[in-house]
Each structure stands twice: as C-alpha cells, then as structure tokens.
C-alpha positions in Angstrom: -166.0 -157.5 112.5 -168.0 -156.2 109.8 -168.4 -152.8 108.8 -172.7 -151.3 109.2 -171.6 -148.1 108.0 -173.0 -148.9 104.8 -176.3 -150.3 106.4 -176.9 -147.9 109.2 -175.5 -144.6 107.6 -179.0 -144.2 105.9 -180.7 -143.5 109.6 -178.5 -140.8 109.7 -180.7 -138.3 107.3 -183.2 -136.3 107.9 -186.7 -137.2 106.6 -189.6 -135.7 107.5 -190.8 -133.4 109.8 -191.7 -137.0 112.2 -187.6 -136.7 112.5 -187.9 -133.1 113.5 -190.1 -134.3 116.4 -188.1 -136.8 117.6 -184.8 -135.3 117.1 -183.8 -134.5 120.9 -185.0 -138.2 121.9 -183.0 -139.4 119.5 -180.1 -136.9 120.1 -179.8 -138.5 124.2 -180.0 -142.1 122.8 -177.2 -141.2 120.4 -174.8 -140.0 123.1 -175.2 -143.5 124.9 -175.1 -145.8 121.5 -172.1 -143.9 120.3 -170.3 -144.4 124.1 -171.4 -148.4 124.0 -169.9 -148.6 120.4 -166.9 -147.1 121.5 -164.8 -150.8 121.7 -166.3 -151.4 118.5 -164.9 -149.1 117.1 -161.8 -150.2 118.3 -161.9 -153.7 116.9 -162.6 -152.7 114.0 -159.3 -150.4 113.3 -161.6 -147.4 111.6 -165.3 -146.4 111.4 -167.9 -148.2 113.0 -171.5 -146.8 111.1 -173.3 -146.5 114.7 -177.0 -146.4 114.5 -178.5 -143.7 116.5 -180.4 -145.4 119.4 -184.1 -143.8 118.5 -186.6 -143.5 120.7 -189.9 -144.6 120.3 -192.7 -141.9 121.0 -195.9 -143.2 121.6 -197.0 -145.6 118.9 -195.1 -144.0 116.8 -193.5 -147.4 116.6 -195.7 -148.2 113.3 -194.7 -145.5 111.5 -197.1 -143.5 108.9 -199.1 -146.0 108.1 -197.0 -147.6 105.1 -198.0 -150.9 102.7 -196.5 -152.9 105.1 -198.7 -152.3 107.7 -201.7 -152.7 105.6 -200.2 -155.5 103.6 -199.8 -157.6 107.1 -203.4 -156.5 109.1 -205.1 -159.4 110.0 -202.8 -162.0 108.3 -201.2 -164.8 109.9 -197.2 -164.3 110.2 -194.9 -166.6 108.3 -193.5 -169.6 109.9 -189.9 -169.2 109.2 -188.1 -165.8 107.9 -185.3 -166.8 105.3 -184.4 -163.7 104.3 -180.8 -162.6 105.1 -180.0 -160.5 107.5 -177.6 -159.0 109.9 -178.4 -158.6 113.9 -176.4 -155.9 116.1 -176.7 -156.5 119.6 -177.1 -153.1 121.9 -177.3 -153.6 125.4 -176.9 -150.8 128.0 -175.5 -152.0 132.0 -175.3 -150.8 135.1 -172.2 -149.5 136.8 -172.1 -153.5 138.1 -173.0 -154.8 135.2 -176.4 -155.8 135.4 -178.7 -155.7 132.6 -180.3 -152.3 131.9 -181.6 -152.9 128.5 -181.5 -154.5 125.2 -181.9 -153.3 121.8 -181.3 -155.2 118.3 -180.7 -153.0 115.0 -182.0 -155.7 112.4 -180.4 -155.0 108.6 -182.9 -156.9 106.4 -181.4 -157.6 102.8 -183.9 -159.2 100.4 -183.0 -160.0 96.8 -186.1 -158.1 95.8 -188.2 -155.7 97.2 -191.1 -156.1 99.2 -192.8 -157.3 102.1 -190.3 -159.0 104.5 -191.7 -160.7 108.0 -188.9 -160.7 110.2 -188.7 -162.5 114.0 -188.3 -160.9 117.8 -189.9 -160.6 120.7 -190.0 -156.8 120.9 -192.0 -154.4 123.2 -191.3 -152.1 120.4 -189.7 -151.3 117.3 -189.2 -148.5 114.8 -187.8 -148.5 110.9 -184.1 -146.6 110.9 -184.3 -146.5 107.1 -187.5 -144.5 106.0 -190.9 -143.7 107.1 -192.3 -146.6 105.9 -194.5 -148.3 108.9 -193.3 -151.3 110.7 -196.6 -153.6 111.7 -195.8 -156.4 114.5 -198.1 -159.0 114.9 -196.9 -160.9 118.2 -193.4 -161.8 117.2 -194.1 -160.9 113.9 -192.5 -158.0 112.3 -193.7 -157.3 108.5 -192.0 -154.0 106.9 -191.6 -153.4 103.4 -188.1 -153.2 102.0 -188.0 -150.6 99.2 -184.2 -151.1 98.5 -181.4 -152.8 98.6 -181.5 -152.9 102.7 -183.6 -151.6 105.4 -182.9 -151.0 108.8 -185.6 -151.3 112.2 -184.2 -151.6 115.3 -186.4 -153.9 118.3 -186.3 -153.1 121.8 -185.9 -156.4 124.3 -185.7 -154.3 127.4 -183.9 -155.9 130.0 -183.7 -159.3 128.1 -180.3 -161.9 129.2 -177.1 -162.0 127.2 -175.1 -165.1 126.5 -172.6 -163.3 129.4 -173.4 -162.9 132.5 -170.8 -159.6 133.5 -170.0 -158.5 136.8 -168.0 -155.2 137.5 -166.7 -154.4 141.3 -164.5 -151.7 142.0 -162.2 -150.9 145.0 -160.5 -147.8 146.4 -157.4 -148.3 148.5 -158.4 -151.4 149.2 -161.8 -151.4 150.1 -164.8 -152.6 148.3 -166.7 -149.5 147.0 -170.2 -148.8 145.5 -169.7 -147.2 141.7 -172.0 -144.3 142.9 -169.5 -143.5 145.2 -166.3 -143.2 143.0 -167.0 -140.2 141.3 -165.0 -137.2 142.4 -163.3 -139.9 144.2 -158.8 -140.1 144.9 -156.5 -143.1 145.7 -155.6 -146.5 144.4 -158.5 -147.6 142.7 -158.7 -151.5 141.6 -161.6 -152.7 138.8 -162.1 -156.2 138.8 -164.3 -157.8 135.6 -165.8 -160.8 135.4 -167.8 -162.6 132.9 -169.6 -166.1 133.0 -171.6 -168.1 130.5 -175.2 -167.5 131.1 -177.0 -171.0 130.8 -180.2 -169.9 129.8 -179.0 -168.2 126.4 -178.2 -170.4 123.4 -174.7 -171.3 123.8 -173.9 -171.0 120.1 -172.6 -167.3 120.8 -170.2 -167.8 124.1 -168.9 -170.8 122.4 -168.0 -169.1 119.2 -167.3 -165.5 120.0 -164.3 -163.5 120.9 -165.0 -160.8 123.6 -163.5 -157.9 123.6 -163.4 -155.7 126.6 -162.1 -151.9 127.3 -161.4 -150.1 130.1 -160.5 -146.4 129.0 -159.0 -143.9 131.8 -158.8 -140.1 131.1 -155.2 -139.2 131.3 -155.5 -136.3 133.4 -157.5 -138.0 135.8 -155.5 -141.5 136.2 -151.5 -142.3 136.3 -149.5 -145.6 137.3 -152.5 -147.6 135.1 -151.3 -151.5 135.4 -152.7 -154.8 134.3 -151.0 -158.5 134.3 -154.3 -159.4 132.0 -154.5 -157.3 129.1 -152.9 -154.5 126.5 -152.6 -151.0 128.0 -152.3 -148.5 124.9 -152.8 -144.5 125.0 -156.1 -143.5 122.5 -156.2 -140.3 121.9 -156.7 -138.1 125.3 -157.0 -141.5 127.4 -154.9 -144.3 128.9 -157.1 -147.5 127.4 -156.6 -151.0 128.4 -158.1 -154.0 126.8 -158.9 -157.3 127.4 -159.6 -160.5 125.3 -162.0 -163.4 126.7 -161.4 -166.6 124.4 -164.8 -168.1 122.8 -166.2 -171.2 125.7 -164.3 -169.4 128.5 -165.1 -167.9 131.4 -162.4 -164.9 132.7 -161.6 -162.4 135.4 -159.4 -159.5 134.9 -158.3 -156.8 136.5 -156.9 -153.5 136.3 -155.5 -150.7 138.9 -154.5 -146.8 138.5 -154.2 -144.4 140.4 -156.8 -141.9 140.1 -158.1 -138.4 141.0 -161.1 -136.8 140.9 -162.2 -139.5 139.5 -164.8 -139.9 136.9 -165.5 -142.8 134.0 -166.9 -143.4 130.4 -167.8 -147.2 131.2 -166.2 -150.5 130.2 -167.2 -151.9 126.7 -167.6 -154.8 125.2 -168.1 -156.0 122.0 -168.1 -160.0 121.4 -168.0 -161.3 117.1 -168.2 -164.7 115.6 -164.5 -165.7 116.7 -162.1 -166.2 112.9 -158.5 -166.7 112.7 -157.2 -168.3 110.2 -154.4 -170.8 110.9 -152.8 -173.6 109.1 -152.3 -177.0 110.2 -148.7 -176.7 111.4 -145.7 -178.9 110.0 -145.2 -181.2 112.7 -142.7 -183.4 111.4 -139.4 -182.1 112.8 -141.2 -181.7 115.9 -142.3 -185.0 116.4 -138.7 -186.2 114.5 -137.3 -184.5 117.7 -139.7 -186.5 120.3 -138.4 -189.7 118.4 -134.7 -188.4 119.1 -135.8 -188.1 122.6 -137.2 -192.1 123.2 -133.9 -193.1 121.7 -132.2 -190.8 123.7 -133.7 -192.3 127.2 -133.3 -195.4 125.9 -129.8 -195.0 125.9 -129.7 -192.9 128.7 -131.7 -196.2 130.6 -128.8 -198.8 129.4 -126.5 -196.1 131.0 -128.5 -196.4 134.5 -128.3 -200.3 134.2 -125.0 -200.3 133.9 -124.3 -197.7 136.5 -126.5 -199.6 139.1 -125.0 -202.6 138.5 -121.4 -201.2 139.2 -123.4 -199.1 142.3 -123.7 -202.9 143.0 -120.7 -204.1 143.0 -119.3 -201.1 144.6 -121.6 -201.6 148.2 -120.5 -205.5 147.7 -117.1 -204.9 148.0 -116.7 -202.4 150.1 -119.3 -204.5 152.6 -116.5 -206.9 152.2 -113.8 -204.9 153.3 -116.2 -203.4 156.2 -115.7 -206.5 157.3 -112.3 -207.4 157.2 -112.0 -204.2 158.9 -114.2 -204.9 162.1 -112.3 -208.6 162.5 -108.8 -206.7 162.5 -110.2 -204.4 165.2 -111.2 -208.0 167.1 -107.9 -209.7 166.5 -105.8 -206.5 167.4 -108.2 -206.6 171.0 -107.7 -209.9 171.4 -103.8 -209.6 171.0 -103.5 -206.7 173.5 -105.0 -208.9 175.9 -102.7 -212.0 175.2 -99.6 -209.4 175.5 -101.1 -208.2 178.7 -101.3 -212.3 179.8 -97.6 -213.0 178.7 -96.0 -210.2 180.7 -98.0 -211.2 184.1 -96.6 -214.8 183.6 -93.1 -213.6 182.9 -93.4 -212.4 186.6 -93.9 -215.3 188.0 -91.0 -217.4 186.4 -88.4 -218.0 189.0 -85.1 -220.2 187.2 -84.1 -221.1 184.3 -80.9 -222.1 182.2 -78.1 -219.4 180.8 -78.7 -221.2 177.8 -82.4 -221.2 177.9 -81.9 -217.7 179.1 -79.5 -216.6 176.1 -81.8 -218.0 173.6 -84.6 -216.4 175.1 -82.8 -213.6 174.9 -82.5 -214.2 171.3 -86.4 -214.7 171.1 -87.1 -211.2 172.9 -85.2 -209.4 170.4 -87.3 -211.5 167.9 -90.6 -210.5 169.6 -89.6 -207.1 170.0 -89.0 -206.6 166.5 -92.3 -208.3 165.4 -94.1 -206.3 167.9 -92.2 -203.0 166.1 -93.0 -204.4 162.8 -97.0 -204.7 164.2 -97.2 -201.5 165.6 -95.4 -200.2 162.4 -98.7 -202.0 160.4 -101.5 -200.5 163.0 -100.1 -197.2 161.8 -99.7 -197.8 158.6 -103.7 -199.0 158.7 -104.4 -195.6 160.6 -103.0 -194.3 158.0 -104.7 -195.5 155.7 -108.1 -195.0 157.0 -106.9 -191.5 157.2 -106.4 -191.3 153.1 -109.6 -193.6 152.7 -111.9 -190.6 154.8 -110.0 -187.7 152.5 -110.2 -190.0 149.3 -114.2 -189.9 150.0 -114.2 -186.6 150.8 -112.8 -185.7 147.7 -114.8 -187.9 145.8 -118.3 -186.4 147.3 -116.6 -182.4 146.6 -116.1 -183.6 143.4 -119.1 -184.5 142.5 -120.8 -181.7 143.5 -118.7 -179.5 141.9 -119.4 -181.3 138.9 -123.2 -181.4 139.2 -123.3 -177.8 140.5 -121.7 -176.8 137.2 -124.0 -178.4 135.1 -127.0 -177.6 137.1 -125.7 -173.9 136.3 -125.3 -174.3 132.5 -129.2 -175.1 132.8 -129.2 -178.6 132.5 -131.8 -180.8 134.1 -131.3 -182.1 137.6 -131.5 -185.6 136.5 -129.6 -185.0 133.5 -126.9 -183.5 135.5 -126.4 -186.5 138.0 -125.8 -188.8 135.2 -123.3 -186.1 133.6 -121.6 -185.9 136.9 -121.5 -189.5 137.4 -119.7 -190.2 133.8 -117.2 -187.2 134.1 -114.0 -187.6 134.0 -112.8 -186.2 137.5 -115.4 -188.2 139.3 -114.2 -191.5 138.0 -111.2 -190.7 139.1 -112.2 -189.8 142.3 -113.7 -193.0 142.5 -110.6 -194.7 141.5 -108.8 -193.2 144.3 -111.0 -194.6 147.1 -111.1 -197.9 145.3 -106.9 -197.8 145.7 -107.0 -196.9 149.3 -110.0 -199.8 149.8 -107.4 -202.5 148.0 -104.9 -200.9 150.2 -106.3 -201.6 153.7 -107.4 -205.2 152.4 -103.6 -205.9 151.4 -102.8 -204.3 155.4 -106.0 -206.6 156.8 -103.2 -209.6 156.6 -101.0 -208.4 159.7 -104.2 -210.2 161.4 -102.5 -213.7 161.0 -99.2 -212.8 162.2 -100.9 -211.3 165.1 -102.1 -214.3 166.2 -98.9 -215.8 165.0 -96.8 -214.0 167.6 -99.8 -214.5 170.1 -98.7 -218.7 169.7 -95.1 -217.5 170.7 -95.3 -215.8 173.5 -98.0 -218.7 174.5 -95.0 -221.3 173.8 -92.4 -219.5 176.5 -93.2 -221.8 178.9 -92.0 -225.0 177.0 -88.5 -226.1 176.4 -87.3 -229.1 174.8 -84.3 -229.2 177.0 -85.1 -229.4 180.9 -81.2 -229.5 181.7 -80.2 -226.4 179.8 -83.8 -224.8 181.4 -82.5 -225.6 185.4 -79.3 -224.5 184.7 -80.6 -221.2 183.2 -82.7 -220.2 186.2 -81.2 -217.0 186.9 -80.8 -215.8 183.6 -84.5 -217.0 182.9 -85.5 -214.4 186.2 -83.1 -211.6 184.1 -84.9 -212.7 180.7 -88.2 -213.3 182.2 -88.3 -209.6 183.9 -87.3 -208.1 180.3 -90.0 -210.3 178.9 -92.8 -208.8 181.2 -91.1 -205.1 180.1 -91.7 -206.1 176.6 -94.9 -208.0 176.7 -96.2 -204.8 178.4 -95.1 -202.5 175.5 -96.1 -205.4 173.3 -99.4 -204.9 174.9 -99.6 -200.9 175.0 -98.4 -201.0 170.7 -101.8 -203.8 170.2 -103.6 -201.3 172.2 -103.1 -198.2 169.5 -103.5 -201.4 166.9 -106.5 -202.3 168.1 -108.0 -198.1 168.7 -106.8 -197.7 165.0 -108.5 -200.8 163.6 -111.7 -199.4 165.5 -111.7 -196.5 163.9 -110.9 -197.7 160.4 -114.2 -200.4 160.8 -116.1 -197.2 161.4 -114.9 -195.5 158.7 -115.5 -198.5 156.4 -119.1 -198.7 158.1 -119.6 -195.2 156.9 -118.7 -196.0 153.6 -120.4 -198.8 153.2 -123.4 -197.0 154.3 -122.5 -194.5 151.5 -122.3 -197.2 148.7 -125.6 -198.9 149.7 -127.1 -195.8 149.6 -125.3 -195.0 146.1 -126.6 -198.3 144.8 -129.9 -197.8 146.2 -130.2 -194.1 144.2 -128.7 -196.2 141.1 -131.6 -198.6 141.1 -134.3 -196.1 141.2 -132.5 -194.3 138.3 -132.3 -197.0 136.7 -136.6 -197.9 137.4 -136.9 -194.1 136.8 -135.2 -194.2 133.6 -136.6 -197.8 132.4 -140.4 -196.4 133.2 -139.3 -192.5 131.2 -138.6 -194.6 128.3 -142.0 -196.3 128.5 -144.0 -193.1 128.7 -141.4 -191.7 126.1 -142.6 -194.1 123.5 -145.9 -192.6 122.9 -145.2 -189.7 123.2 -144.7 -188.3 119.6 -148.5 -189.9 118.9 -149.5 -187.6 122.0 -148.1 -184.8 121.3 -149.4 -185.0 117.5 -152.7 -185.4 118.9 -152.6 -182.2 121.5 -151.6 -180.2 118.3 -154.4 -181.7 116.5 -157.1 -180.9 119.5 -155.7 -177.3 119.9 -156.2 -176.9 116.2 -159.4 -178.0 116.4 -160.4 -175.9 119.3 -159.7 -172.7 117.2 -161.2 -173.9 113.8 -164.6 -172.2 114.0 -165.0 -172.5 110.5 -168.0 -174.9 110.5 -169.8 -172.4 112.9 -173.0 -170.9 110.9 -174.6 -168.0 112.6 -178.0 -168.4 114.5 -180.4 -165.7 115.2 -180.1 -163.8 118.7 -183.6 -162.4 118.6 -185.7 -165.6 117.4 -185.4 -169.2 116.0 -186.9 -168.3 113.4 -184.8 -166.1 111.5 -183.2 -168.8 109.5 -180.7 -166.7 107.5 -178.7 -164.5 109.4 -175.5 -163.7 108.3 -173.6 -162.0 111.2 -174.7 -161.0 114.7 -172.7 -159.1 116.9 -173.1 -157.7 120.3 -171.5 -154.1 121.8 -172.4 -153.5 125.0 -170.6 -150.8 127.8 -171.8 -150.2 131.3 -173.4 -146.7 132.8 -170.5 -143.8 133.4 -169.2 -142.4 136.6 -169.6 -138.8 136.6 -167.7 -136.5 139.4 -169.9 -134.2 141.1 -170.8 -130.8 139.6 -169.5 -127.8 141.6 -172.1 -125.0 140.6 -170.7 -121.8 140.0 -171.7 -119.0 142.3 -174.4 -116.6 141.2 -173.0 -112.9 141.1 -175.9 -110.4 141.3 -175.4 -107.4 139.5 -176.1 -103.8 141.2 -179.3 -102.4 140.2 -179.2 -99.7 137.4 -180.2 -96.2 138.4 -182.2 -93.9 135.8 -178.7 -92.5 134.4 -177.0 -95.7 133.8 -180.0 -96.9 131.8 -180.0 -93.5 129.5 -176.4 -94.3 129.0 -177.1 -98.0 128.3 -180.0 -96.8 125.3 -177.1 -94.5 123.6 -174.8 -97.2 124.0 -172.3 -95.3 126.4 -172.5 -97.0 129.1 
C-alpha cells in the first residue's frame, strides 16, 4: 500500500479564516476517518497520511470563487480525464455492515499546472489542498492545480462497493442485535462475511487483497480465539486480522470473552493485490513423479506375479480340498463294509481246522491293517490339526507384519505388498504348503482301505472245500473272533472317517481363504496396472497445476481502473478503507451533588479569600 502522507498532509494546515468556520465539522469527521483508517494503518507497518473527512457547509462546496470555477462556467466538460491520479476509497458502515456512506479523496498530479477536469458522480465535493474553488458541472469536476498535487475529496453517499459485507454478532449463543451489545457480558461470537457485489466492476474484487481487523480492548475482552486469522496484541488492544484472497468470497469468525462490552468497529482496507514470486524450479519435483511411475510400474509386475502364485495357491489347495472330502467318503464307506463283514462272520456255522488256522492267520493280518489304518486316520487328524495352527500362524503373521508397517507410516497399500514379500510371511506360507503336501502323501491310505474292504469281502471263498468242511468248528471259533474284529475294524473306520470329515472342512476353509487371497491379488494387481496408467501423466499434471497456481497470483498485467468514473483514464492506485459504526457501553451519569447555600458570612469570607 502506498503511502498519502505526502499527498494529504497539505489538508492538514490551516488556511483561512473559511477553515476556522468549519473547524468543529471537520474536527467530528476526523474522529471517524482516522478510526476507518485504523487497518490501514496497519498494513502499511507506519504512517498512514489520513485526510480529515471535511464537511461540506452549504455550498461551500465551490470554494471562493477560484479560476477554476470561472475557467469552467458554461463550458462543456472534457470527454476523457488523462491526468494521473490516485483514488482513496472511504466508506463508513453500519454495525451490520450495510452501506452508510461513501467518500473518495481524489490526488490529482498534473505535469503542469493548471486546469484539470476530473470524473465522479458526486452530491458534493470540496478541495483538501487550498482555497481554490472546485466547479462541477454534472460529473464534471474542473479545479485548478497550482502545484505539484492537489487534493478534493467527492461524496458518493451511500453508493455500492465491489464487497458486499455482512457482520452478525452472538452472545452466549444467541443471535444479538449490535445495539444491544454495548455494556453487554458473556461469550460473544462475530461472524464476517464478505461477497462479490455484481453490480460493481469486478476489476477490484478480482485483483485486491482484503484486509480485515477486529480489535478488542484488553481490559474489556479475554480468551480471544480464531481458527481464521492472526491474533496479535497492538498497543492497549487484543487485535485479530483476517486476509480475503483477491476473486474469493470468505467467512470468518472470531469469539472472546467479553465484559462490559464496548467496540471500535471492524476495518477493512482492500489494495491492488502484489507479491512477487518466481516461477519455482520444478525439475526435481517432477524428477521425483517420474521415480514414482517407475516405481508402480514395478510395484504392478510385483502384483502380477503375486496374483498369479495367489492362483496357483487356491488351485492346489482346491485340489487337495478335494482329495480330502473323497477320503472322508471312502473312510464312511469302509466303516460300513467292516460293519457288513462282522454281521456275516455271525452267521458262518463250519469250517475246516485248516481253513480255520489260516484264517486265523488272516485275522492277525486284518487286525494289523486295521491298526496300521486307524494309525493313518490319526496321523491325518493330526495333521489337519498342524494344517489349522499352520494357517493360524500364517494369518498372525501377517498382521503383525502389516500392523508394523502401517505404524512406521507407510501406506495401507504399500504395507500389504510389504507384508506379503517379508520374510516371515513366506515362511509362514511355506509351512502350510508342507502340511498341504503332507495330508496329500496321507490321502493314499484311501486305496488300501478299499484294499482290505476286497478281503474281508473274499472270507467267504476257499479254494479248498475239503480243508473248509473239515474246519467247521474252528471256522465257528475264527468266525466269532472275526465278527469281534470286524466290529473294532468298524469302530477304528468310524474315527477314520470323523477325522477325514473334519480335515475336508478344514481344507474347505482354506480353500475358501486362498480364493479369496487370489481374488484380493487380482484387484491389486487391476489396481496397480490402472495406478500406473494415471501415474504416467502425472508429472505433465502436476507441472501444469504449478503453472495455473502461478498464474492465479501473477497480477502483474493488472492496470488500475477508476472507482469513481470510466473516465478517468489514468489512475495510478485506488484503494479502499472502510470500518463499520462502534459499539459504545452505556454512559452512567454521575450524580449531581448540590451544594448548601452560602449565608451572608460565608460570602464575606469567600471575597477575602478565607473561606
């Protein structure tokens, strides 16, 4: 922001007796000028030249009677003023923030002296800088510029701003009227708000920063909080600010809490938004998006490869599912047969002592294969047994793993591939794969199952029909030990056949599992395979954003326009201050203390001075 001291500090001296007249007008205005300039001076880090806000008496508003004014009777106003000049903005608003009024301080700058025609719409206007006349002639304002500079300021009344600004203000929680907060205690909340107004050339809410303050007398407000802006202590008060970017609209808010409340206003003052920033060196940046496309791309062959083993995996262990479930049928199937031979055993009446003896023999035989069976169900019990702890340990593993990485920050999906490739979880996997080949190598008992089922089916042949008569009673001995051992036969294929059931649901289970492990594979792999798609472009994108953002605070190419007409084709800075009515706390009037009336001695006392 510019300084006007310089410009304006010439209104400051006396002149003429005129200035003698108008001197308490002008004192009032200056108390309200100098509280809206307040955030001015603010932004500006030092002195802010404030030019006194003078009232216009009468038609004093043309001044003495100066050249200009006779210069510019009766002529015909210019059609463009190219004269440079500066435009301050002055607008007073309600306690809401409605409009009050609008007044322009105009500092012309000619490169000679004399006449100047200058541009507004004014219901009145009177020169800051001498007492040189001002004539107006519709929106024509002709003054003559004896100087380097001259000042007049223009009032707009209550004419729109590029903002429209909103201020509403709540006391422990309930919407409140701002004639009502002064005096007032509690939690008090102040909500701004402030819109582009449509019907004023945009040129000025597109390009300008706004600046807004809050101030809060220290003594009067405590706990003072904001998530929007910058709370700083100036001077005797607790003073928050707030920034609106140029094109945007914003709401912010502010809470303390407050007693006996009273307020100097919120400010604003909005400039031609400048910062100067360099383009930005981009290359490592977008050197590191390029890392990152080759780093999916690797990170996608990974996926590949991992769903195709995921593949594998669910095919195989499908398989051995399935081997599973037709041990479970065959060991049912012998229980039953076992069941069969030791109810036909009953019924055999003779036999041979030799048929008997080497039946005898073949019961031992059975008895032992039907040991060595029962021997194998447990041993595949067993096995399902490790199979279920194997997983378990696989699946605690894992998330170990992942829960580790997950809490060294890295990415979710990051951290499942991590887990996947560790060390400890491939041997987990390992593991289950050695119990899997395990129960396939045990899956083979199935044939001698049905091996010793044919056996016990054959009893009833002999090749011998002599040595079979002349064995009767010992067939009737052998036969009754036969039943006893096809029925333990039968109870051993029994716990066969329960185990076996339980290991095909177990294998069920994890075959479940490694479809569902193959399934996740596959969409990291899609997921992965379409990353590395969008990764490709990214480092154009990203070079682009940087060069939009850039763009969006280059405001270089912006050339002032005119607030107050079209017509003023050379001005060279306007700027706008603005601050809303106070809240003042109620006056308590002091009581009046009458003072006894004097009798005749007290006043002789009083004329000698010894009273």
């Amino acid at each position: 922001m510019r300084l006007l001291e310089k410009n304006h500090g010439e209104a400051r001296a006396p002149h003429s007796a005129r200035c003698a007249r108008a001197a308490h007008a002008r004192l009032g205005a200056a108390f309200s000028l100098a509280l809206a300039g307040t955030l001015a001076l603010y932004l500006c880090g030092g002195s802010f030249g404030l030019v006194p806000a003078l009232a216009a008496e009468g038609s004093g508003s043309q001044g003495a009677g100066g050249t200009a004014a006779s210069a510019a009777s009766g002529a015909t106003a210019s059609a463009a003023n190219d004269t440079p000049k500066e435009e301050v903005v002055y607008a007073r608003l309600s306690a809401g923030g409605a409009v009050d009024s609008v007044y322009v301080v105009n500092v012309l700058k000619p490169t000679a002296a004399g006449s100047v025609t200058d541009f507004g719409s004014y219901n009145s206007v009177q020169n800051l800088t001498d007492a040189s006349g001002i004539q107006q002639n519709g929106d024509a304002v002709t003054v003559d510029v004896a100087g380097d500079s001259l000042s007049y300021q223009g009032d707009l009344g209550a004419a729109a701003l590029p903002w429209d600004v909103s201020v509403a203000y709540e006391l422990d929680g309930k919407r409140v009227d701002a004639a009502d907060l002064g005096g007032a205690s509690g939690k008090l909340r102040i909500t701004i708000a402030t819109k582009k107004n449509a019907s004023v050339d945009p040129a000025f809410f597109d390009n300008y920063l706004l600046q807004i303050t809050v101030p809060f007398a220290s003594d009067q407000a405590k706990d003072v909080s904001t998530e929007d802006g910058q709370i700083a202590l100036a001077g005797s008060n607790t003073q928050v600010t707030f920034t609106g970017m140029p094109g945007k609209d914003g709401t912010y808010q502010v809470e303390a809490q407050v007693s006996d409340f009273s307020f100097a206003g919120v400010s604003f003052a909005a400039v031609p938004f400048s910062m100067g920033i360099e383009t930005p060196d981009t290359t490592e940046l977008v050197s590191g998006f390029r890392q990152l496309g080759d780093g999916v791309g690797q990170l996608k062959t990974g996926a590949d490869g991992v769903a195709s083993g995921a593949g594998s995996l669910a095919s195989g262990v499908g398989q051995v599912a399935g081997g599973v479930n037709g041990l479970a049928s065959g060991a049912g199937e012998l229980a039953g047969g076992a069941s069969g031979v030791a109810s036909g055993a009953q019924g055999v009446a003779s036999g041979a002592s030799g048929l008997a003896n080497g039946l005898t023999r073949y019961q031992d035989g059975l008895l032992a294969q039907a040991q060595a069976q029962r021997s194998q169900a447990e041993d595949i019990d067993g096995l399902q047994r490790e199979l279920q702890v194997a997983i378990g340990a696989y699946t605690l593993t894992y998330q170990a793993v992942y829960q580790a990485l997950v809490d060294a920050q890295v990415p979710p999906d990051q951290a499942r591939q991590q887990a996947l490739e560790s060390n400890e979880v491939r041997e987990a996997a390992q593991a289950i794969g050695a119990v899997v080949g395990r129960i396939g190598a045990a899956s083979g008992s199935l044939g001698a199952a049905e091996a010793l089922d044919g056996a016990a089916s054959g009893i009833g042949s002999a090749d011998n029909a002599d040595s079979l008569l002349g064995g009767a009673s010992a067939l009737s001995a052998g036969a009754s030990e036969l039943a006893t051992g096809a029925n333990s036969l039968a109870s051993g294929t029994s716990e066969l056949a329960s185990g076996a059931n339980q290991a095909a649901s177990g294998a069920g289970q994890l075959a479940s599992g490694a479809s569902e492990l193959s399934s996740g594979a596959q969409q990291l792999a899609s997921g992965t395979g379409t990353l590395y798609q969008e990764v490709q472009g990214m480092p154009d994108k990203v070079q682009q954003e940087i060069d939009a953002m850039m763009a969006s605070y280059d405001k270089s190419d912006f050339k002032p326009v005119s607030f107050t007409s079209s017509k003023n084709t050379n001005v060279t800075l306007v700027q706008f201050v603005m601050s809303t009515d106070p809240i003042e706390a109620p006056t308590q009037e002091e009581p009046t203390v009458e003072e006894p009336e004097q009798g005749i001695w007290d006043r002789l006392l009083a004329l000698f001075g010894l009273a």
